[in-house]
C-alpha positions as CSV (number, residue, x, y, z in Angstrom):
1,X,88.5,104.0,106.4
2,X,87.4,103.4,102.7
3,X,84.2,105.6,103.2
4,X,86.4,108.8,104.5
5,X,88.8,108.4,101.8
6,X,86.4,108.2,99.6
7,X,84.9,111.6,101.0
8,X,88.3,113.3,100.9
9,X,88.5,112.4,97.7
10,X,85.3,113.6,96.3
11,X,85.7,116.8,98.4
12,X,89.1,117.6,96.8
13,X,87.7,117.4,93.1
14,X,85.0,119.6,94.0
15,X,87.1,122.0,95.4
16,X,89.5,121.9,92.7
17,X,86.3,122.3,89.9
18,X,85.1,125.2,91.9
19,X,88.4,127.3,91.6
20,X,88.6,126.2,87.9
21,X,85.2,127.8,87.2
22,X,86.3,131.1,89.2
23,X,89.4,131.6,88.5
24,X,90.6,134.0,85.7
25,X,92.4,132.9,83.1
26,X,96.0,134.3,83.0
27,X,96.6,137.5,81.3
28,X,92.7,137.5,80.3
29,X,91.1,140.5,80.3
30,X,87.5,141.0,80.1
31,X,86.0,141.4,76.5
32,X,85.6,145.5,76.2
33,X,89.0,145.9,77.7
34,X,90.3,145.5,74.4
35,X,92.6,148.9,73.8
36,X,95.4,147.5,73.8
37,X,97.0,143.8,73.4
38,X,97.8,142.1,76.8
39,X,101.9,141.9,75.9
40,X,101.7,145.9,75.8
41,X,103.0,146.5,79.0
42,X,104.6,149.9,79.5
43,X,105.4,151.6,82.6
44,X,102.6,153.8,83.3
45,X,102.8,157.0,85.8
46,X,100.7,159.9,86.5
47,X,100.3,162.3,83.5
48,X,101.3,159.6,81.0
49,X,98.3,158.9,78.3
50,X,97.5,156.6,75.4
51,X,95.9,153.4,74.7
52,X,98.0,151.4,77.6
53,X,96.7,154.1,80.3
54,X,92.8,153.4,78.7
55,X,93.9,149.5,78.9
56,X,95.1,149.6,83.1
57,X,91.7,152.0,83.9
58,X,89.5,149.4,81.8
59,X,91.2,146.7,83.9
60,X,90.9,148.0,87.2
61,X,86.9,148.9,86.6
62,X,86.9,144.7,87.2
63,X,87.3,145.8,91.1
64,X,84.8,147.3,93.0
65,X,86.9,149.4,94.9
66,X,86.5,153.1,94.5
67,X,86.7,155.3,92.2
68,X,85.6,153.3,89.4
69,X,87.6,155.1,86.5
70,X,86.6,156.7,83.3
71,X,88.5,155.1,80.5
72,X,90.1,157.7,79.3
73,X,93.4,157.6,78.2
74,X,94.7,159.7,80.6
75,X,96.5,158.6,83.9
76,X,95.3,161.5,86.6
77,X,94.8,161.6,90.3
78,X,92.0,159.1,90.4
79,X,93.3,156.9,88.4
80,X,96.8,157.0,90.5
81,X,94.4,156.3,93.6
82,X,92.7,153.3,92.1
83,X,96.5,151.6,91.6
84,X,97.7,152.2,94.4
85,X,94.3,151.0,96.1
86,X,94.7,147.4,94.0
87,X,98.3,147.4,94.1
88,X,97.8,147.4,98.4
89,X,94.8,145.0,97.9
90,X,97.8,142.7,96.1
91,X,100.9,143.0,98.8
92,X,102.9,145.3,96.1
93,X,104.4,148.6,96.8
94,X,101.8,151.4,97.1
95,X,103.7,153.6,94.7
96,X,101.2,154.1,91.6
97,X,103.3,153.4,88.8
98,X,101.9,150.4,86.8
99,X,104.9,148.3,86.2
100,X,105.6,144.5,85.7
101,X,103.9,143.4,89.1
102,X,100.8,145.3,88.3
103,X,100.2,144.6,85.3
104,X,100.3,141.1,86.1
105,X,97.8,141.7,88.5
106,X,95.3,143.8,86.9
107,X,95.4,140.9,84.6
108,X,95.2,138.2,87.3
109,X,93.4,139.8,90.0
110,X,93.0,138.4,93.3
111,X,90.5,136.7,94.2
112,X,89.7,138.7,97.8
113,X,90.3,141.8,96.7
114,X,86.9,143.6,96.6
């Protein structure tokens, strides 16, 4: 009884340091995704352009889902694809508008969605 606690035990704490080391840390973005800080948060739609547009395409490069976008600065057909493709990937609304939910999970992807 001691010897399968023991195992349960030492299986947990593995599991739990091996979703530490993977997991993304919340509201981190990767180091040349840097155009814009992470509390910048507008509501983003197609034709809509700027430094928070270069910030969502930068972030959802971190996919491998297709297209992978040119950061640009300007929020165009592919890039409308791409959301809608993560935000499906994520259980949200398919509607390409980079709002609140979004955001939060271009910055906190999932961990199956490839």
């Amino acid at each position: 009884m001691r010897r399968r606690m023991t195992s349960a035990a030492c299986a947990a704490a593995l599991a739990v340091g091996t979703l530490t080391a993977f997991t993304p840390a919340a509201d981190a973005a990767p180091s040349n995704c840097a155009h814009t800080s992470s509390g910048n948060r507008p509501t983003l739609r197609s034709g809509d352009t700027g430094a928070a547009v270069k910030q969502a395409q930068c972030l959802s490069n971190v996919w491998s889902g297709v297209p992978k976008l040119k950061v640009d600065g300007t929020y165009g057909s592919q890039t409308r694809s791409k959301i809608i493709w993560i935000q499906g990937c994520h259980g949200l609304p398919r509607d390409g508008v980079v709002g609140p939910d979004t955001w939060d999970v271009l910055y906190n992807p999932a961990l199956d969605c490839d």
